[in-house]
C-alpha positions in Angstrom: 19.1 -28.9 5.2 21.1 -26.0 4.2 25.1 -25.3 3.1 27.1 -22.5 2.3 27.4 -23.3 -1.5 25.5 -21.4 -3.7 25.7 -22.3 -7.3 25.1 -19.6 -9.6 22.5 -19.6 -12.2 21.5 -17.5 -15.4 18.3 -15.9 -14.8 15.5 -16.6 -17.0 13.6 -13.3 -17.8 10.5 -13.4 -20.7 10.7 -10.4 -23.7 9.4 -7.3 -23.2 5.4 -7.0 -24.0 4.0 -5.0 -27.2 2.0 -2.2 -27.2 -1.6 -2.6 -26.3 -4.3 -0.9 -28.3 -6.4 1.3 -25.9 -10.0 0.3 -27.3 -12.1 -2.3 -26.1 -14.1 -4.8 -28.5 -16.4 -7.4 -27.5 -14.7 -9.8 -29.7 -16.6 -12.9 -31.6 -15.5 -16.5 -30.1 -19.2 -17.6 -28.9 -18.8 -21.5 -27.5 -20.9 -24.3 -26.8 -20.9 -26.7 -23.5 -17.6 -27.8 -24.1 -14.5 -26.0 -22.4 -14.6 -23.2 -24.8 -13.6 -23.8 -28.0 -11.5 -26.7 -27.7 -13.6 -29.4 -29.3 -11.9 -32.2 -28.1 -13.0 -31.1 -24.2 -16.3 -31.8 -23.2 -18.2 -31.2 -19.7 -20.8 -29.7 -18.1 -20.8 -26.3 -16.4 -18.9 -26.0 -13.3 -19.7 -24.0 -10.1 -18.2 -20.7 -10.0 -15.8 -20.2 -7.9 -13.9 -17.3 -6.4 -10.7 -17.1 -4.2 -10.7 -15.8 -0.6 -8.4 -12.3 -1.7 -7.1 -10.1 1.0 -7.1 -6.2 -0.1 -3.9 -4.8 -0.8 -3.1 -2.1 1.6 0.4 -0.9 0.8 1.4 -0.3 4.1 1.9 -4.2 4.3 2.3 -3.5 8.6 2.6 -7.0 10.3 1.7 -7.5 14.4 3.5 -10.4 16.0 1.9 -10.2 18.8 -1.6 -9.7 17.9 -4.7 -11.8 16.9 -3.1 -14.7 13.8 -5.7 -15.3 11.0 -7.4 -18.7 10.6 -6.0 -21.4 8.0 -7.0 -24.7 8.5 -3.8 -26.3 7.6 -1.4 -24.1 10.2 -1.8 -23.1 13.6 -1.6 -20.1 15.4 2.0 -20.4 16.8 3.4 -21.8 13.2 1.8 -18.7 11.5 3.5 -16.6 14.5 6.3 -17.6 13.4 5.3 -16.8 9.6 4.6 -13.5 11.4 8.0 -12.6 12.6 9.9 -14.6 9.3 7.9 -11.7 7.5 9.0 -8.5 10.0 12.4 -9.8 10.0 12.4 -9.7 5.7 10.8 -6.1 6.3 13.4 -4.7 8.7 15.9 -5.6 6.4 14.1 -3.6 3.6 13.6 -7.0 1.4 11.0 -6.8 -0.7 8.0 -9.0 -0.4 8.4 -11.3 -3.1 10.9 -12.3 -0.6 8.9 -12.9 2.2 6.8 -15.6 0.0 9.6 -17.4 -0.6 10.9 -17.4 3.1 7.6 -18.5 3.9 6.9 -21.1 1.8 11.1 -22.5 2.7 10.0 -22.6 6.1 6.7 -24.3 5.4 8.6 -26.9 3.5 11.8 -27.3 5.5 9.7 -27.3 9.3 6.1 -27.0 8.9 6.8 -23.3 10.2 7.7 -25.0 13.9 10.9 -24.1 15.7 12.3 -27.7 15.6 15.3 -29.1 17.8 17.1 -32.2 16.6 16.9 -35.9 18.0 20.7 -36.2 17.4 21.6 -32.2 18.9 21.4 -32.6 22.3 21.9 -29.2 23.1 19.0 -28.5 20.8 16.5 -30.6 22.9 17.3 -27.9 26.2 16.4 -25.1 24.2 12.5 -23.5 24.4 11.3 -25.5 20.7 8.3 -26.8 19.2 9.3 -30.5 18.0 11.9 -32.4 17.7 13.4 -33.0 13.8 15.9 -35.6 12.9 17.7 -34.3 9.6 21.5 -34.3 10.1 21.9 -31.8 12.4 19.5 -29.2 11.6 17.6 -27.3 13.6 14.8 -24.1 13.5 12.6 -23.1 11.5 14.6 -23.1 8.1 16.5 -26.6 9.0 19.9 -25.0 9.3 23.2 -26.6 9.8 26.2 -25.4 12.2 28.0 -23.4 9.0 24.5 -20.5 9.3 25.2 -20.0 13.7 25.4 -21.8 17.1 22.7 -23.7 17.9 21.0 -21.1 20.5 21.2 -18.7 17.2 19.6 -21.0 14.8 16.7 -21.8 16.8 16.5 -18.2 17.5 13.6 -17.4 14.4 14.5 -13.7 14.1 18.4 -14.8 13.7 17.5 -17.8 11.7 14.8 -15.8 9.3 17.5 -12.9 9.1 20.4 -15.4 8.0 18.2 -17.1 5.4 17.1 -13.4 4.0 21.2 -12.5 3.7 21.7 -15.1 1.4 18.3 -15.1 -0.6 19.6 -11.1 -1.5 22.7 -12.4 -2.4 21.6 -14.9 -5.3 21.8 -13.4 -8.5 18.4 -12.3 -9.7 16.5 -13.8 -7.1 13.4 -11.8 -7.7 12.6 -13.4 -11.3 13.8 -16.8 -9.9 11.0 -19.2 -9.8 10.5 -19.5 -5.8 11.7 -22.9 -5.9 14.8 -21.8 -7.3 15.4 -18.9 -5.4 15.1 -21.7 -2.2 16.9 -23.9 -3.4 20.1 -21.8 -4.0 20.0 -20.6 -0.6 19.3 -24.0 1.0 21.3 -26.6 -1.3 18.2 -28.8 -0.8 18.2 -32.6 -1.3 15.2 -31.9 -2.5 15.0 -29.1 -4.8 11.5 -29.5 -6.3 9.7 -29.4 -2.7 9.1 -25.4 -2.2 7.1 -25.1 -5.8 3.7 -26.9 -3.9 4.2 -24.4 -1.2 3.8 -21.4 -3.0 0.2 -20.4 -3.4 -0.7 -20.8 0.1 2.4 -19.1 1.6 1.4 -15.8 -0.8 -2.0 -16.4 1.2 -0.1 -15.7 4.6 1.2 -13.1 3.7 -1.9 -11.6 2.4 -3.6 -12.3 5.4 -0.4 -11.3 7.9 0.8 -7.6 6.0 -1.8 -6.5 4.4 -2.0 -8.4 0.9 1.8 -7.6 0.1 2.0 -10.9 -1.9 -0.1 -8.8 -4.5 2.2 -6.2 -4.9 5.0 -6.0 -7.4 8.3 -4.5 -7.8 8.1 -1.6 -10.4 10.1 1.6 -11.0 11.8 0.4 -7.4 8.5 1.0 -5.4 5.8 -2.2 -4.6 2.4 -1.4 -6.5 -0.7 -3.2 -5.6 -2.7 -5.1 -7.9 -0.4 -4.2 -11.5 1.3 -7.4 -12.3 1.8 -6.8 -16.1 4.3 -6.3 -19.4 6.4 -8.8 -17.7 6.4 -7.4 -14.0 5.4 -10.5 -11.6 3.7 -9.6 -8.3 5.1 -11.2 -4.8 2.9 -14.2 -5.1 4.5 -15.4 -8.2 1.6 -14.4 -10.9 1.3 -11.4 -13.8 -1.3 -10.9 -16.4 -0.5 -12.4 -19.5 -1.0 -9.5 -21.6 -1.7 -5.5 -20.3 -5.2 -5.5 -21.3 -8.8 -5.1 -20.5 -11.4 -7.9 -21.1 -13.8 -7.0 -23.4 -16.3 -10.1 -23.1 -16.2 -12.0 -19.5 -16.7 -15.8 -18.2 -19.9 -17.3 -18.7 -22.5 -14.5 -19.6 -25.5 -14.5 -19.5 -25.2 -14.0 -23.3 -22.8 -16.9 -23.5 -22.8 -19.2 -20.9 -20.3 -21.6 -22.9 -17.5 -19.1 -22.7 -15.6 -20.7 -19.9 -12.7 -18.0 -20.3 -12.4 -13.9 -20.9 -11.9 -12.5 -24.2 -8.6 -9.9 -23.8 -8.2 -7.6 -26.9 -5.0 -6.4 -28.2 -3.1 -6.0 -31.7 -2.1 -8.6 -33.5 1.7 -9.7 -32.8 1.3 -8.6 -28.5 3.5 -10.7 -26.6 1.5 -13.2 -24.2 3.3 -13.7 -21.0 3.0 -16.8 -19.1 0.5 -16.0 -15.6 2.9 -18.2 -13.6 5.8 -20.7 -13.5 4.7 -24.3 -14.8 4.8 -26.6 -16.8 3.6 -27.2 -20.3 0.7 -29.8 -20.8 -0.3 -28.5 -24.2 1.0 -27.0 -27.1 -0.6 -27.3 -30.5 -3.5 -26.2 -33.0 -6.7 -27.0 -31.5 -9.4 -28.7 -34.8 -12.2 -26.5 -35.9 -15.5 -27.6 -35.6 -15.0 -30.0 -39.1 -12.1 -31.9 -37.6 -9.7 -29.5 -39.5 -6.1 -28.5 -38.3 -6.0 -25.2 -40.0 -4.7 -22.8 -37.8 -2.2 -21.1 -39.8 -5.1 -18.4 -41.1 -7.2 -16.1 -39.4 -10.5 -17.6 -37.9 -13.7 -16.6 -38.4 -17.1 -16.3 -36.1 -18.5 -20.1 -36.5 -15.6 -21.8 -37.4 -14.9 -23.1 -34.1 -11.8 -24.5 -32.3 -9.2 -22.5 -30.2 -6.5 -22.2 -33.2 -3.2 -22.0 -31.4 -3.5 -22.6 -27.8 -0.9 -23.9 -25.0 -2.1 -25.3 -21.7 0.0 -24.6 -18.7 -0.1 -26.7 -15.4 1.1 -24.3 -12.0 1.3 -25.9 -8.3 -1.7 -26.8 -6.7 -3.4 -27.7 -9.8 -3.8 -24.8 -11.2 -4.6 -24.8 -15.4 -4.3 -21.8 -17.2 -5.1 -21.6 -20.6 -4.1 -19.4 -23.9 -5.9 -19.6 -27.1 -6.0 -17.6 -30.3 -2.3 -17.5 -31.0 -0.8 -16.2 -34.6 1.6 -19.0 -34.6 2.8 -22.1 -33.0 3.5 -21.4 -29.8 7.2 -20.9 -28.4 6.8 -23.6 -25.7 6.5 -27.6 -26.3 5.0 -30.1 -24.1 7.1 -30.3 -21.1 8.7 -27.2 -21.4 9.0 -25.7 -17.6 7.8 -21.9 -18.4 8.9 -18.8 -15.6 6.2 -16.7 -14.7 6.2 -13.4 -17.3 8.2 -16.1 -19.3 6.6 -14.9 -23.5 5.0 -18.3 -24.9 3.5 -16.6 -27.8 2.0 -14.0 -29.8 -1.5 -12.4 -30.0 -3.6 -13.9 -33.0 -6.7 -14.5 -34.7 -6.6 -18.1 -35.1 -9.4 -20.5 -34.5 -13.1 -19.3 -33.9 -12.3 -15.7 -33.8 -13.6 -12.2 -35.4 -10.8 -10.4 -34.6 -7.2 -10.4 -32.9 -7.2 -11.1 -29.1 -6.2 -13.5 -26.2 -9.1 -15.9 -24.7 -7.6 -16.4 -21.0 -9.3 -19.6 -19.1 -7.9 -20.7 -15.7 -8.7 -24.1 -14.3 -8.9 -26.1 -11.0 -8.1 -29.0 -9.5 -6.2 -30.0 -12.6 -9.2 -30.4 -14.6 -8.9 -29.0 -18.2 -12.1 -29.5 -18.8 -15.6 -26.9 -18.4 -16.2 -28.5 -15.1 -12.6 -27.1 -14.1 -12.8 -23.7 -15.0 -13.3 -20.6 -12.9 -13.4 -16.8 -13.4 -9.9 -15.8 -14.2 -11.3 -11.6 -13.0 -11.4 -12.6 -9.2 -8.7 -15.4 -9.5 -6.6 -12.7 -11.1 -7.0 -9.9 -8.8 -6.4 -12.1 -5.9 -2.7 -12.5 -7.1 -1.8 -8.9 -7.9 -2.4 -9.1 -11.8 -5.8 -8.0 -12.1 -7.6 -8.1 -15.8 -8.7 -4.6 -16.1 -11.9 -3.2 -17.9 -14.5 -5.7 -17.5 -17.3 -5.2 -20.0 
């Protein structure tokens, strides 16, 4: 259900990252069974598992007419109409962070169907693909009689064109967190709904123009696969830091290490991968039980030092450990993707400064939860570079 009204917001933008150093160490932080260092997780190895990624092609072309890719929870005529929501955002030059956020609106708002209204009778004469109930909204982004007629509103180039007019005209929409950006266009009862709709409508896109949901906004042209020092591709994700790992998830040399090692000096700002919220925040105990992470680790003394756990949609972990200090985000905290949360440190089992990077599954922070965070990355746009 949409209005007019659109309250204005500050935007919420993270620092600008520090300088990386250029050379690569396979750093110390060798783990047992547990979910790296953190000795209060336990759990046995999980399955590896890798993301379905579409290539990004940067020509981002998308047929409405032709063949629709396969996902089991749409069909082909709701992700038709993705389709044309997206070729409607490109003829009007928006960028495609903008597309995942129509998307995911439409997902939320009609199930991506061209609804008429029970209580519109007009509505129910008009070529549709259900029948709503809310107010008196109809199409595919629920809108009410302020946004058109109703031939116009169900009319999904019209209705995906109006909805795009007023996403450009929110202050800062591109660093909004998606379901903020929706929510200022739609004036939602329900302003929380769009976040759970994200990941998957970055998918469509992938699949439907040519992976443009891995592309970011940078120097005013849309890179593929360079999500970093605070730049956030379309489907909502950066790298946390700008750096290369150096020692990578579960080796064959350390099968324990259920994360990647990322080196940079001591004092680089680490980003937040993605909006979330904040599960942990504290000094992880070393191996001996003690909380001592305000001093440089060492190679056997165990523990993650400073670490902060951050819960995204879908139930999706990620997980920052090594910090030089406390880090700048308590429990609870709601943290925008690029968002800093801390600074690079040595703390913990380490032999040297650098960020240990785990991401998790299925909400599960423990081994059995964690995945590759290479593959997981590069399917987002915010690839971590120079695995050794």
């Amino acid at each position: 259900m949409s209005e007019q009204q659109r309250p204005r917001r500050p935007v919420r933008i993270g620092a600008l990252a520090a300088a990386l150093t250029a050379t690569l160490v396979l750093l110390c932080c060798t783990g047992g069974a547990g979910a790296f260092f953190l000795t209060e997780l336990g759990g046995d190895a999980a399955e590896q598992f890798t993301p379905a990624s579409m290539d990004c092609t940067g020509d981002f072309e998308v047929d409405v007419t032709g063949t629709m890719p396969r996902f089991a929870e749409y069909g082909e005529r709701q992700l038709r109409n993705a389709a044309v929501i997206i070729k409607v955002g490109q003829e009007m030059a928006v960028p495609p962070r903008g597309w995942v956020v129509a998307v995911a609106t439409a997902m939320q708002e009609s199930r991506l169907l061209n609804l008429a209204n029970s209580t519109v009778a007009e509505s129910r004469d008009i070529p549709n693909e259900g029948v709503g109930a809310d107010h008196d909204s109809v199409g595919l982004f629920q809108q009410r009689p302020s946004w058109g007629t109703i031939a116009q509103r169900m009319n999904p180039e019209y209705a995906s064109r109006r909805f795009y007019e007023k996403l450009v005209d929110v202050d800062g929409w591109e660093r909004l967190p998606l379901t903020v950006a929706a929510q200022r266009v739609q004036i939602s009862a329900f302003p929380d709904a769009y976040a759970k709709h994200e990941e998957l409508a970055a998918r469509i896109v992938d699949a439907l123009a040519g992976g443009a949901a891995r592309s970011a906004l940078i120097a005013g042209k849309e890179v593929c696969d360079a999500a970093a020092s605070g730049e956030v591709a379309a489907s909502g994700w950066t790298a946390p830091i700008p750096g290369g790992v150096g020692s990578g998830f579960r080796t064959a040399s350390r099968p324990g290490h259920n994360g990647v090692d990322i080196s940079a000096i001591k004092g680089t700002s680490i980003r937040v991968a993605a909006t979330g919220r904040v599960l942990v925040s504290r000094c992880d105990p070393d191996w001996s039980g003690r909380i001592s992470c305000d001093e440089d680790g060492w190679p056997g003394k165990g523990g993650c030092g400073w670490f902060i756990d951050v819960l995204h949609s879908q139930g999706v972990i990620t997980r920052y450990c090594h910090l030089k200090d406390r880090p700048d985000a308590a429990v609870g905290d709601t943290v925008h993707a690029g968002d800093e949360i801390g600074k690079v440190g040595s703390s913990g089992n380490s032999s040297g400064p650098h960020l240990h990077f785990e991401v998790h599954v299925d909400g599960d922070r423990s081994s059995q939860g964690a995945i590759d965070p290479v593959p997981f990355m590069r399917s987002k746009g915010a690839p971590l570079k120079g695995v050794g």
